[in-house]
C-alpha positions in Angstrom: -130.6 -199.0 45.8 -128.2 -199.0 42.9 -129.6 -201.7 39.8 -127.5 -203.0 37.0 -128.5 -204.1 33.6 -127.0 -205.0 30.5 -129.0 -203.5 27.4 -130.1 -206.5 24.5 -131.7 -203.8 22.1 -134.2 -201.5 21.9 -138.3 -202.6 22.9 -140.3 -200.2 20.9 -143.8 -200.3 19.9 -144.9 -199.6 16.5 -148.6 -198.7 15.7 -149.8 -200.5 18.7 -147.1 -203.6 18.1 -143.7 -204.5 20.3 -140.8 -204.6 18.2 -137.4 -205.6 19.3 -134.7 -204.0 17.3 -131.0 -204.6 18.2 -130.0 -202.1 15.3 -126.9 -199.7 15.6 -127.4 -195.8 15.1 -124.7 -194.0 13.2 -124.1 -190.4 12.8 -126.1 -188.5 10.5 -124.6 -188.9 6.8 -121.9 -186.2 5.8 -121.8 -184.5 9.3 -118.9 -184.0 11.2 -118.3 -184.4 15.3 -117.3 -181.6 17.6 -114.5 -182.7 19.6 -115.3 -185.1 22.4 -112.8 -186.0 25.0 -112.3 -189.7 26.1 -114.3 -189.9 29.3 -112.7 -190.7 32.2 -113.3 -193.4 34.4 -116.0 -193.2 37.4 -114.8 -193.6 40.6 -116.1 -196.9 42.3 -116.6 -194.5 45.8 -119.6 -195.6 48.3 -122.3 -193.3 48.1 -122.2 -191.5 51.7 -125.9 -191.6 53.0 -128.3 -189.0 52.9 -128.4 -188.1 56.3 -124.5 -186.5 55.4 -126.4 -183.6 53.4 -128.0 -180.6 54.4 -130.2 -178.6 52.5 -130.9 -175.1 52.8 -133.1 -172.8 51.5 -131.8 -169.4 49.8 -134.9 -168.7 49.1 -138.5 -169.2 49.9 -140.5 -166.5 48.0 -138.7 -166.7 44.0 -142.0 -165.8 42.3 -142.6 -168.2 39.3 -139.1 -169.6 39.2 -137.7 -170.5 35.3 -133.9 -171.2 35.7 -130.7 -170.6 37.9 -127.4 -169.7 36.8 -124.4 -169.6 39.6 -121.9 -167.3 39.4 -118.2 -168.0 39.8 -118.1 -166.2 43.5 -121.1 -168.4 44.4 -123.4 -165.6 44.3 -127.0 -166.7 42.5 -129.0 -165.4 39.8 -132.7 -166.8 39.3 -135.5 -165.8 36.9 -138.9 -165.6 36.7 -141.0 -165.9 33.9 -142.5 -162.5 33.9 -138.8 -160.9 33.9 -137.4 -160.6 37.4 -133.9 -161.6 37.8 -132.8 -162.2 42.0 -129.2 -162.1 43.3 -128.8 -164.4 46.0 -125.3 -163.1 47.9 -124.0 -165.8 50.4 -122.0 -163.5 52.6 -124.9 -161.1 53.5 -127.4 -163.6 52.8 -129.5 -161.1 51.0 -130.9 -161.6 47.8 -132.0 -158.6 45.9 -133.9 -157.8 42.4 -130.8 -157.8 39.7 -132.9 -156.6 36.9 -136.2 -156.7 35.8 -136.7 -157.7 31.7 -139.4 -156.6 30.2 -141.4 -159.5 28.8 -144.4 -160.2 26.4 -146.1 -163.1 28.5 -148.9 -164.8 27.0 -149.4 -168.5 27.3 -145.8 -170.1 28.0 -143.7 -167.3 27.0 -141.6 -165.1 28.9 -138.0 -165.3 30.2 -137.1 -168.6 29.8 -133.5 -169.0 30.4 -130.7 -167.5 32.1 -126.5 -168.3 31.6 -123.2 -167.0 32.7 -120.2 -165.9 30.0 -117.6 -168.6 31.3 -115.4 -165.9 31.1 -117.4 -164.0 33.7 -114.6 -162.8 35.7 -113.3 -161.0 32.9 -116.1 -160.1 30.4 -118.9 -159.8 33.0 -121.4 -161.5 30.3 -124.5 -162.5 31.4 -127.0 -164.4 28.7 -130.7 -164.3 28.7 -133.0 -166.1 26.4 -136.5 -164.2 26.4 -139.7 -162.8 24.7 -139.4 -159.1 23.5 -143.0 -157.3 23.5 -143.1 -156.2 20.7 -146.4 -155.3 19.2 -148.1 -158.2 19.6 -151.7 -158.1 20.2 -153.3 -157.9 23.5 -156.5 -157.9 24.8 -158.8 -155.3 25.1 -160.8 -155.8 28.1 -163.3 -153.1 27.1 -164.3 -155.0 23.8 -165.9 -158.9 23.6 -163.4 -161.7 22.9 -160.0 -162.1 23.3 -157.6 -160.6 21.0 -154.4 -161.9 22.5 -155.6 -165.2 21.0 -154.5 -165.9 18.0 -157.2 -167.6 15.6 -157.3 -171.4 15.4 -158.3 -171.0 12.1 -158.1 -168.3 9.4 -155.5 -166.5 6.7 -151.9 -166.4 6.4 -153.1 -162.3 7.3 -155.1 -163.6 10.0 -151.6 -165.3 11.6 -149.5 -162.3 10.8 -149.9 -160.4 13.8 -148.9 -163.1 15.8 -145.3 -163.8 14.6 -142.9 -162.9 17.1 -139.5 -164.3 18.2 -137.8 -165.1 21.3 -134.3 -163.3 21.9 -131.2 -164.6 22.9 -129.1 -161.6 24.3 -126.1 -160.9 26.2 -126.0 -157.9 29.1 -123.0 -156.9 31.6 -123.5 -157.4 35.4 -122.0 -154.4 37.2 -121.4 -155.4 40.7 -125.5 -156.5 41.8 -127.3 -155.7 38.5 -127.6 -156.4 35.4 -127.4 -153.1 33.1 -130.2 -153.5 30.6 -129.2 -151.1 28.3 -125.8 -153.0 27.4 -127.6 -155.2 25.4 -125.8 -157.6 22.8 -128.3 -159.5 20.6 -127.1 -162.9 19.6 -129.7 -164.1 17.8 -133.5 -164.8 17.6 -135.9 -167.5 17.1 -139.2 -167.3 15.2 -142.3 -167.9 17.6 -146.4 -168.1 16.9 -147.7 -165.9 19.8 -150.9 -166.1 21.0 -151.5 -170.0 21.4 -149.8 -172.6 23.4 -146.9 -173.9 23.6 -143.1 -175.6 24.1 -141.4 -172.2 23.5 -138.9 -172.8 26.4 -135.1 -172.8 25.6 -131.9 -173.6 27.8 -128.7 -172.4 27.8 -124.9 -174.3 28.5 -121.6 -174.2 27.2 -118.7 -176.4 25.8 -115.0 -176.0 25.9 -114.2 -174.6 22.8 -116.6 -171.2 23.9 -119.8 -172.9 21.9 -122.9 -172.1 23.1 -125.9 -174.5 22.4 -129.8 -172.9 22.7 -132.5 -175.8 23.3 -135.4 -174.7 21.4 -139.5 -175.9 22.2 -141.4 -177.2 18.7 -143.9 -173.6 19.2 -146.5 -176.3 18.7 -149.9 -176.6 20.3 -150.5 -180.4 21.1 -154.0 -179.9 22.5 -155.9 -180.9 19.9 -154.1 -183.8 18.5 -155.7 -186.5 21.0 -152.5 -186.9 22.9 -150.5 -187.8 19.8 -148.6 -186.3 17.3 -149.6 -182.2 16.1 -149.3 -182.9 12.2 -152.5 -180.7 10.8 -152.1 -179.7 7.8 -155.5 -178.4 7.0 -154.4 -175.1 4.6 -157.4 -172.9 6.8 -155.6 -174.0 10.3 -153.0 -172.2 12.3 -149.5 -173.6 11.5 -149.3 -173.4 15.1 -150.8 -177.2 15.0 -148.0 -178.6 13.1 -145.1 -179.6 14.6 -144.0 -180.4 11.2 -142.8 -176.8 10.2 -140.3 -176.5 13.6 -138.9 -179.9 14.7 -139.0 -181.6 11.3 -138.4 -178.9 9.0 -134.4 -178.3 8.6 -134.9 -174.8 7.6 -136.5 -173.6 10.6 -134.7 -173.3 14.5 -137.6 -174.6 16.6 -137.2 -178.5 18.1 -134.0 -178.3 17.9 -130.5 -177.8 19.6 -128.8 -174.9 18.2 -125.1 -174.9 18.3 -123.4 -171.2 17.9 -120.4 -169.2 18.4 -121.0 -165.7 19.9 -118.9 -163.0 18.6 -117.8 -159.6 19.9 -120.3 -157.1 19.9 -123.1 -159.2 19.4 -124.3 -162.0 16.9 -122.7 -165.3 16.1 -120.7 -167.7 13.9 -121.1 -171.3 12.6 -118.6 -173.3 14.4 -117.8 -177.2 12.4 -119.3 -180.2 13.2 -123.4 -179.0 13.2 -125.7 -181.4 11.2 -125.7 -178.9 8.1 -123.2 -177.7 6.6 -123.2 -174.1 6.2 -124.6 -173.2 2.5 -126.5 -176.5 2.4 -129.6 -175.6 0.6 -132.6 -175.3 2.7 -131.2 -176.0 5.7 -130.2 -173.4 8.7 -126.5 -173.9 10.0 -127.1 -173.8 13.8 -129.0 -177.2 14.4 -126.7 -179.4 15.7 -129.7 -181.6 16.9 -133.2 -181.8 15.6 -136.3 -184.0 15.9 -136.9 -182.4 19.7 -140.7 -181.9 21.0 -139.9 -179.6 24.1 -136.2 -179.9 25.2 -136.8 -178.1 28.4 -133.5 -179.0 30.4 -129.9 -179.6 28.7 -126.5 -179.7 30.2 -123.0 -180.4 28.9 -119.9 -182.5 30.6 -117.7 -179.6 30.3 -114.4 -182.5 31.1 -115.8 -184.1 27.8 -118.2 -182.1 25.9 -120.6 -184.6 25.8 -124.2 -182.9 25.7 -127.2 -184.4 27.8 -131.0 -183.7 26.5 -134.5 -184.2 28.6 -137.4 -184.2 26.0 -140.3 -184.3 27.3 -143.4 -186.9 26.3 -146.6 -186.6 24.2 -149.6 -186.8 26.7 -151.6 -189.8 25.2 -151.5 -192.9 28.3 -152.3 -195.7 26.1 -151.4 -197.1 22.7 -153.5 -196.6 19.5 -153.0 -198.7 16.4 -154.2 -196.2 14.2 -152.5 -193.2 15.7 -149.0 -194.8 17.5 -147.1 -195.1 20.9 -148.1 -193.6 24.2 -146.4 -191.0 25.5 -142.7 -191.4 25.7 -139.9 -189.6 27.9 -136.5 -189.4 26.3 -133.0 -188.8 27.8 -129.7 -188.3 25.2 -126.2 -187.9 25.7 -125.2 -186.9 22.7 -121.5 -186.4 21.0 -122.5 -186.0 17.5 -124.9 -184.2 15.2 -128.4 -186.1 14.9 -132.0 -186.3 14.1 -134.3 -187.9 16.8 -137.4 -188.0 14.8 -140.4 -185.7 16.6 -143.0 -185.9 15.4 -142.7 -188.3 12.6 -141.1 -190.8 15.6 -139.7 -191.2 18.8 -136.6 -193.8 17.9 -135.5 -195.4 14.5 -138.0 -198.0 16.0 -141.0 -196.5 17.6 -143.2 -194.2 14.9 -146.3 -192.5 14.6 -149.6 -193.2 11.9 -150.0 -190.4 9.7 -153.2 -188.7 10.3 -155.4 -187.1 8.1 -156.8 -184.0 10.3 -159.3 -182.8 7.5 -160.9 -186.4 7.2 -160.1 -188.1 10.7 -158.8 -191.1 8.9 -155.4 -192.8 9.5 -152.8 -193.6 7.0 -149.4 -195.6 7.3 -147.0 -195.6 9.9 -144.3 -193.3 8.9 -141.2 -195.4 8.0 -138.9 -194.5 10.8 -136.0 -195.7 8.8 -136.3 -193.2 6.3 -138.1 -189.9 7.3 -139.5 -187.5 4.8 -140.9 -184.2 5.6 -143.8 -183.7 3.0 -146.0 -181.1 5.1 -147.3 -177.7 3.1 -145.8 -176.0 5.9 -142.6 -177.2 5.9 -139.6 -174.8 4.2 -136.7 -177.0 4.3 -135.2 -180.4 2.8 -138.4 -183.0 2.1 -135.6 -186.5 3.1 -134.6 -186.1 6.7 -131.6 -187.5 8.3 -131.6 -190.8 9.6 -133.0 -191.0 13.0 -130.8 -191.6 16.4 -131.6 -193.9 19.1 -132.1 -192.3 22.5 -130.5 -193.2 25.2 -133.2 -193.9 28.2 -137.3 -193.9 26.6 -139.6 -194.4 29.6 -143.6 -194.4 30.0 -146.3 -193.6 32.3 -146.6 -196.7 33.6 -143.3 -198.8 35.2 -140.6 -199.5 32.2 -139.3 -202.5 31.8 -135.9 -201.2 31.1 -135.6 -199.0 33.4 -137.6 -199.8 36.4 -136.1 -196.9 38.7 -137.4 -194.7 36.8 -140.7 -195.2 38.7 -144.3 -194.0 37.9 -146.0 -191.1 36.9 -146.2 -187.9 34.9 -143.4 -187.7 32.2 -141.4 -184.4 32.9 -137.6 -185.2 31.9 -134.8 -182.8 33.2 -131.2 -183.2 32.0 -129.4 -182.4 34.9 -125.5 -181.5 35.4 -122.2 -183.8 35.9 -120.1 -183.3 39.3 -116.4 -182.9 38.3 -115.7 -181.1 42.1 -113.9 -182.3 45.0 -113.8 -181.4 48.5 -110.3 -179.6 48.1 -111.8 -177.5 45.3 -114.5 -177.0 47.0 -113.0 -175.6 49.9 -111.2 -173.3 47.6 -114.1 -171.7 46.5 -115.5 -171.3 49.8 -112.4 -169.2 50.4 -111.6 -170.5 53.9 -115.5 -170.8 55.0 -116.6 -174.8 55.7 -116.4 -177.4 52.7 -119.8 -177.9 51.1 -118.7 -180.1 48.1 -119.7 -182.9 47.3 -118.0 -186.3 47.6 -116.1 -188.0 44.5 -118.2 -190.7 44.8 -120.7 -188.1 42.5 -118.3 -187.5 40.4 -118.2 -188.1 36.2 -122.2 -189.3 36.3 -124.6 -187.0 34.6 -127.4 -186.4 36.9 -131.8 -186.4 35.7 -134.4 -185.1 37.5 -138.3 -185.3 36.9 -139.9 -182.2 37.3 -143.7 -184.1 37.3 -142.3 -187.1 40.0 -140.3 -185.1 42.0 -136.7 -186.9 42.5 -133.4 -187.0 40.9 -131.5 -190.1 39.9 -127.6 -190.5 39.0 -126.7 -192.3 35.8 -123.6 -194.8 35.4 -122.5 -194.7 31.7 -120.9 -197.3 29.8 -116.6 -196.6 28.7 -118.2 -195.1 25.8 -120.5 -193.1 27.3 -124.3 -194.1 25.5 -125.1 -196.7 27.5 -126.8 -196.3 31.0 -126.0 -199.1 32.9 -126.8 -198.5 36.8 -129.5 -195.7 38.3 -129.3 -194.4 41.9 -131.3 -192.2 43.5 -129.8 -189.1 44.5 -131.0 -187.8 48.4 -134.5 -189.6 48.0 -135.2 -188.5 51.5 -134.7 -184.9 50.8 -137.5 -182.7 49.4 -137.2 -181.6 45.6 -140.7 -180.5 44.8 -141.0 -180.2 41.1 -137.5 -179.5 40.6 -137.3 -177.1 37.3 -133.1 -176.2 37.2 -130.3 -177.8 38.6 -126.5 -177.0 38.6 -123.3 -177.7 40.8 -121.7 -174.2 42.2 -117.8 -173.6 42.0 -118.6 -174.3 45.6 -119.2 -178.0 45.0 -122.8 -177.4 46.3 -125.7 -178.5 44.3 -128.2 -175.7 43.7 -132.1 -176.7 42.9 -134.6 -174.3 41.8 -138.3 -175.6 43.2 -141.3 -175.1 41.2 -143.3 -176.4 43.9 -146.9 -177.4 43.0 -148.9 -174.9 41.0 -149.8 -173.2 38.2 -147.8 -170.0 36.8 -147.7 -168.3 39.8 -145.8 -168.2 43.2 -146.7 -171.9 44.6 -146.5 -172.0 48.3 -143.6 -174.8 47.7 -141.3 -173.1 45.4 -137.8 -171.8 46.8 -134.3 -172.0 45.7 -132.1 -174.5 47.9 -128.6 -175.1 48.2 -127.8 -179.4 49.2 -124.6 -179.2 51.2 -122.7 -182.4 52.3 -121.5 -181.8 55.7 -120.2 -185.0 56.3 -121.7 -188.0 58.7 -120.8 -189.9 61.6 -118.9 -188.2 64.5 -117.5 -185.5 61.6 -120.7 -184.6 60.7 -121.6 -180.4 61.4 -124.9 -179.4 60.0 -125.8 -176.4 59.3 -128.3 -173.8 61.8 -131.8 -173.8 60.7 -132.6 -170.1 61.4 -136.4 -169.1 62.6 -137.8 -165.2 61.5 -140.9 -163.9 63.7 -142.0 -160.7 63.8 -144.5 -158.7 65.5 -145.4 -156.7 62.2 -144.7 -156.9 59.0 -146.8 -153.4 57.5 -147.4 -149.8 58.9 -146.8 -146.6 58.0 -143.5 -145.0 58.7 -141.8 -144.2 61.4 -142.7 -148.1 61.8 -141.0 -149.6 64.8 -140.7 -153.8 64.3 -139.3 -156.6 66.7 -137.9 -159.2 65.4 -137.3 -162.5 67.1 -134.9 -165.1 66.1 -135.1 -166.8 69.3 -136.4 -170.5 67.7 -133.6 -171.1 65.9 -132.1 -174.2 66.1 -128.4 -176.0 65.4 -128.9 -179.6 64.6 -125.7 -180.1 66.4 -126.0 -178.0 69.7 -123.2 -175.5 68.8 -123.3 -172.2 69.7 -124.4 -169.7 66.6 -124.2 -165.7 65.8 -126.6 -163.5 64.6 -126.4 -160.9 62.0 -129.3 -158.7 60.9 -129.4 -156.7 57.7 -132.9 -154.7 58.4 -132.7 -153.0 55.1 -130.5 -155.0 52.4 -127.5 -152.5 52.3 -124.8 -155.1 53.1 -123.8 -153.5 56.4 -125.0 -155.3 59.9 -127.8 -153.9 62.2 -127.8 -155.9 65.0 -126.1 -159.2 66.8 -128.8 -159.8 69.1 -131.3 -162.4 69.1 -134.6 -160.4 69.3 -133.5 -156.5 68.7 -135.7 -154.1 66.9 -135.3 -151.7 64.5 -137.5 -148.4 63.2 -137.8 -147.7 59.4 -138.0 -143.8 59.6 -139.3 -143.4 55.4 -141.8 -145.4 53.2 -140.6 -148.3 51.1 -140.0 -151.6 50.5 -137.8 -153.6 52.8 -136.2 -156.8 53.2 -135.1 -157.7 56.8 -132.3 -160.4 56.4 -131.3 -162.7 59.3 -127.8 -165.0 58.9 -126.9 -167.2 61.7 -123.6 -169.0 61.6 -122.4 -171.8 63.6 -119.1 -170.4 65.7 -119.4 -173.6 67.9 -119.2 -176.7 66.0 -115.9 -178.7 65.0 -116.6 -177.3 61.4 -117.1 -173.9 62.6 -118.7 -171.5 59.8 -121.5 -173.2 58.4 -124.4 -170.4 57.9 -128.1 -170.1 56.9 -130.7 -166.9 56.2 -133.8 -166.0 56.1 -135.6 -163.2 55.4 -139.1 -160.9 55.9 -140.3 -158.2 53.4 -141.7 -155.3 55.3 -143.7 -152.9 53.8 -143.6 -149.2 55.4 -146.2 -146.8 54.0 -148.4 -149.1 51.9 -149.7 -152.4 51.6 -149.4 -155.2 48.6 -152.5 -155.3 46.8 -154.8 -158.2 47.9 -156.0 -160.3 45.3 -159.2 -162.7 45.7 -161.5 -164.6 43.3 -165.0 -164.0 44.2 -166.5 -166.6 41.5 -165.3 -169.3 41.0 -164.8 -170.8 43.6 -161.8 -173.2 44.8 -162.5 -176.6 43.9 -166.1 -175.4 42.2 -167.3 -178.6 39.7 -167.7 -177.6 35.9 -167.7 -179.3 32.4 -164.9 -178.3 29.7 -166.5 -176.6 27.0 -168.3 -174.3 29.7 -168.2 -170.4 29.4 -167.0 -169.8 32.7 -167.6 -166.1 34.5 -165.1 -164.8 36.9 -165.1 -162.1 39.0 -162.0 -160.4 41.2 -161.6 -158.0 43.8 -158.3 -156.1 44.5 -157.7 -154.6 47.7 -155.0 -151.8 48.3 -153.7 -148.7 49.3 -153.6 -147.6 46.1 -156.4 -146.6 43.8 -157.4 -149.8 41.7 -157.0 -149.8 38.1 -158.7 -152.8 36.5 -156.7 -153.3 33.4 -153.9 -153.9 35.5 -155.3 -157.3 36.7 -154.4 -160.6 34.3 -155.9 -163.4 34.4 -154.6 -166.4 33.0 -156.6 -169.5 31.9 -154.5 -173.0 32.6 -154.7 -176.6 31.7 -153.7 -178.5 34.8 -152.4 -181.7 34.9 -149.3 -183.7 36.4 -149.0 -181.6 38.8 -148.0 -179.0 35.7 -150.0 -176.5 33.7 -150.2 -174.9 29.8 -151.5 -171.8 29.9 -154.4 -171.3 27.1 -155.2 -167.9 27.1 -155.2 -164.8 29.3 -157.2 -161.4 29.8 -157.4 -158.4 31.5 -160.1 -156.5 33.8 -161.4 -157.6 37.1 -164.5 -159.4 35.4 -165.0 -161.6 32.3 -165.8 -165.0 30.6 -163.1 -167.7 29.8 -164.1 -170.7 27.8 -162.6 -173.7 29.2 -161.4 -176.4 26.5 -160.7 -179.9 27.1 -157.4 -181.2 25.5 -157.8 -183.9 23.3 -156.0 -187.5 24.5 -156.9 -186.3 27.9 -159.3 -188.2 29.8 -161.5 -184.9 32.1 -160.7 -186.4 35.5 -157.2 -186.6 34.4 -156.8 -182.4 34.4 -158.5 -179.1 35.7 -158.8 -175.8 35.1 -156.6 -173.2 36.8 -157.7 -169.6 37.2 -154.6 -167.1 37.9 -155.2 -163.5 39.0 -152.2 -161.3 39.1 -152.8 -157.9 39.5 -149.5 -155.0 39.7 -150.3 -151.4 41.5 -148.3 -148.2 40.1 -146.4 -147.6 43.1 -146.3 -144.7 44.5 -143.3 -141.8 45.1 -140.7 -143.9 47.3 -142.9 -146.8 47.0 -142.3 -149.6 44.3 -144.7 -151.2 42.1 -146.6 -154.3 44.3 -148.1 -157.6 43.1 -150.8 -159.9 44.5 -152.1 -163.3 43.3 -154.6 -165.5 43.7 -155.7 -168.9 42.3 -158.3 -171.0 41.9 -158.5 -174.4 40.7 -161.8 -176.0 39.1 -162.8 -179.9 38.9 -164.5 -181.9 36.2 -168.0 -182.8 37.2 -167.9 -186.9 37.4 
């Protein structure tokens, strides 16, 4: 159901108080605008019902998916966070390993983000936004403690070893894969390894060839009672002060970064950031600061308007002497701006200064004037003025905007259709039209990762007002949708989390929504079934395959085509044939059925099976703790794993990861190596212990063998507060 409302002002609470404020936001003083079109007009289109979409999974194994890029044939690239990037090809149906990054991956770091040069075609570009390894410390398992963990407390030479960066680089794809060793670095962002979090960046582009890099506050908000990170205690890891990133205008983090890449690697300044280049103490690229963790942005390519998802604080009430609850915040934004983290959350809604050292409360911080006057910080001590979001939303129902629902507070800035069927079809080069409708079109979409839909936003004429929400195929699953983007197919593309903790969740896939129509013109697409009889052996290893349980939602008559080895030639046409792998190795067996019956002949849909010939995936299982095993945080907790495989078992190969659990999301807090060993668990503060768990995550990697890749096997456990 589609709601209109008209906007009086802003409700904000200050230090416990509500506040309504009808002030207007302008530009930050002295800043100029990048060119923003006029937007056009929305068409006034029904909304076809849900029922006239299909959606189909690419697919349902994508390790820890991060972010999806598609390219302009409609082939797929999506990441992982420990480095894997997967082609998805929709003519075979295959989807293969592209490249594989190596990553430093402790707490929320990794590969984080993943782009295509919009000159693709041509140039071939392909941009990645990662964590090189360095030589940061790890642990030793052999040796007590933990020395991937960076100290809490300590010496600027205590902190040293943990100062990394994350990498944003360029690399040509050559037909399938990515070649590593083209590498263009573009530029880097400092990063305080070994303790959580918001290091995540996103990558999108405008028309003029800029290229904007959303950037995390690197700040750990675990011990700041659910509110703002603002320690400033000179013995404590700057990691607790979100003041030296996201309000410090000398330093990248919290921000939006607005670059031009050159040839050959590295970048320019292109006109219109917040700072001038050659402003004293201020860095040139931030085109938007003030950001706790913008995890999702995108950018209305027809108007260059950028969108921005920053995600919450985790405290669920109120405090006078600290400040708001968390708060969700969604921005379209056409000019340079400051939007206040973690001094406050709008030019009405601020934070009480908090004395870490003495646990006593100061002032509200005066939202209408922002200082920076932290030890840590290394840039200008008066901020610019801050800007008013857009959307602000809560934990509990909003009174502004009541569709937003209730729940965790995971905000996704999701992409702007600008497709039609015609184009569409184009794209699809003579294959059925998947596009959307125009009744889509022009409306920047937003997802919530933690509540698990996606909404459509109605913008004013001038494009920073939201004035109607509607839910976008609330019937269909999204679970804990992380990326989102429109193909040149007109197809939207999601990339499912699923439910889980750093790992493979048995929910996560990538998915393709096609409209297909409704009524009598609707033609759905085949929903294709995979059994086989084996899936492991050693070679020759002879395996039938049966398809025969596939369905068409429709009735029409389909073909098979079986790829039993992912070379791109077809091995079979038959329903239930079988095939012999004569060597050892890895195999994917890829089934695409197509619908050769319907009025809209053509519509297709794979599935796949991995089959292992001469060896077996290690097996990975917790023997303490157990699954659902009652503890206290603060508790040492021992754990012990076995591995199983047909390998010999090295020990330090198996990580284990320590996670925070809650809304249906996880931080990681620490990791370590070896098949036994003690975590301590830690409660974070503002966080109530039957609100979150502890998650255990094993993940152990054999050495492959001569015509054998390298194998991995998980396992996870989650623990529950005692009442």
């Amino acid at each position: 159901m589609t709601a209109t409302r008209t906007h009086l002002g802003a409700a904000a609470l200050v230090a416990g108080a509500l506040v309504i404020s009808t002030m207007s936001v302008s530009a930050p003083a002295g800043a100029a605008s990048p060119r923003v079109k006029p937007k056009p007009a929305a068409a006034d289109l029904p909304v076809p019902p849900d029922s006239a979409f299909d959606k189909v999974t690419i697919d349902r194994t994508p390790g820890e998916p991060i972010d999806l890029a598609v390219l302009p044939d409609n082939r797929v690239l999506h990441v992982t966070r420990s480095g894997e990037v997967r082609l998805h090809d929709p003519v075979t149906g295959i989807t293969s390993l592209a490249a594989q990054v190596p990553v430093y991956l402790h707490d929320e770091e990794g590969l984080q983000s993943i782009a295509v040069d919009e000159d693709f075609e041509e140039n071939g570009w392909v941009y990645m936004y990662y964590s090189p390894l360095l030589d940061t410390p790890s642990d030793n398992p052999a040796t007590p403690g933990n020395e991937g963990d960076a100290p809490e407390n300590g010496t600027a030479a205590d902190f040293e070893p943990f100062e990394g960066y994350l990498q944003l680089s360029r690399f040509q794809m050559v037909g399938d894969t990515i070649d590593l060793t083209t590498e263009e670095e573009i530029l880097q962002v400092p990063t305080t390894r070994g303790i959580c979090c918001h290091v995540g960046g996103d990558v999108v582009f405008d028309s003029e060839g800029n290229l904007y890099l959303s950037t995390g506050d690197d700040s750990n908000p675990f011990q700041s009672q659910g509110y703002i990170p603002i320690d400033e205690r000179p013995e404590r890891n700057p990691a607790f002060d979100a003041q030296r990133t996201s309000a410090n205008t000398n330093d990248l983090r919290g921000k939006i970064l607005r670059i031009t890449p050159s040839e050959g690697g590295g970048y320019t300044i292109p006109e219109g950031n917040l700072f001038a280049p050659g402003t004293e103490l201020t860095k040139p690229e931030i085109y938007v600061m003030g950001l706790r963790n913008p995890f999702r942005i995108e950018l209305d390519r027809e108007t260059d308007r950028l969108f921005i998802g920053d995600y919450s604080p985790d405290a669920r009430n109120p405090d006078p002497a600290r400040g708001p609850a968390g708060i969700g915040r969604w921005m379209s934004v056409e000019d340079p701006a400051n939007y206040g983290w973690p001094y406050c959350y709008s030019p009405t809604i601020g934070y009480v200064d908090y004395d870490f050292a003495t646990g006593t409360s100061g002032e509200p911080f005066d939202c209408g004037n922002p200082v920076n006057e932290s030890p840590n910080n290394t840039g200008l001590v008066d901020l610019p003025e801050i800007t008013e979001p857009e959307v602000k939303y809560e934990f509990a129902l909003s009174p502004e905007f009541p569709e937003l629902e209730t729940g965790g507070i995971g905000p996704m800035a999701g992409p702007v259709y600008h497709g039609d069927i015609a184009k569409g079809r184009a794209a699809t080069q003579g294959r059925p039209s998947v596009a959307w409708p125009a009744s889509f079109a022009d409306k920047p979409f937003f997802y919530e990762w933690t509540r698990d839909y996606t909404k459509m936003f109605t913008l004013d004429a001038a494009g920073d007002e939201v004035t109607e929400i509607d839910n976008v195929l609330d019937s269909l699953v999204m679970d804990n949708p992380i990326d989102m983007e429109f193909g040149p197919d007109g197809a939207l593309y999601v990339l499912e989390y699923g439910d889980g903790y750093f790992a493979q969740n048995p929910d996560a896939q990538l998915s393709r929504f096609d409209y297909v129509g409704h009524g009598a013109r609707a033609n759905h697409s085949p929903v294709p079934s995979l059994v086989t009889d084996t899936t492991t052996g050693d070679s020759p290893l002879t395996v039938a395959f049966d398809a025969s349980a596939t369905t068409d939602p429709d009735g029409d008559r389909l073909r098979y085509a079986w790829d039993f080895d992912s070379d791109g030639t077809v091995d079979s046409t038959e329903v239930s044939p079988t095939f012999t792998y004569a060597t050892d190795g890895r195999y994917r067996a890829t089934l695409k059925v197509t619908d050769v019956g319907g009025r809209d002949r053509g519509r297709s849909a794979s599935s796949y099976v991995d089959i292992a010939v001469g060896g077996q995936a290690p097996v990975v299982t917790f023997v303490t703790p157990a699954d659902g095993q009652a503890f206290s945080f603060g508790d040492s907790v021992t754990y012990q794993v076995t591995v199983t495989d047909d390998e010999p078992v090295d020990c330090n190969r198996l990580q284990v990861y320590y996670v925070v659990g809650h809304d249906q999301h996880g931080h990681p807090i620490s990791s370590t190596s070896g098949c036994t060993g003690t975590i301590t668990t830690s409660l974070p503060e503002g966080h109530e212990p039957d609100e979150v768990s502890a998650v255990f995550v094993a993940s152990y990697t054999d050495a492959g063998a001569e015509g054998i890749p390298a194998q991995t096997g998980t396992a996870q456990v989650r623990l529950v507060p005692a009442p």
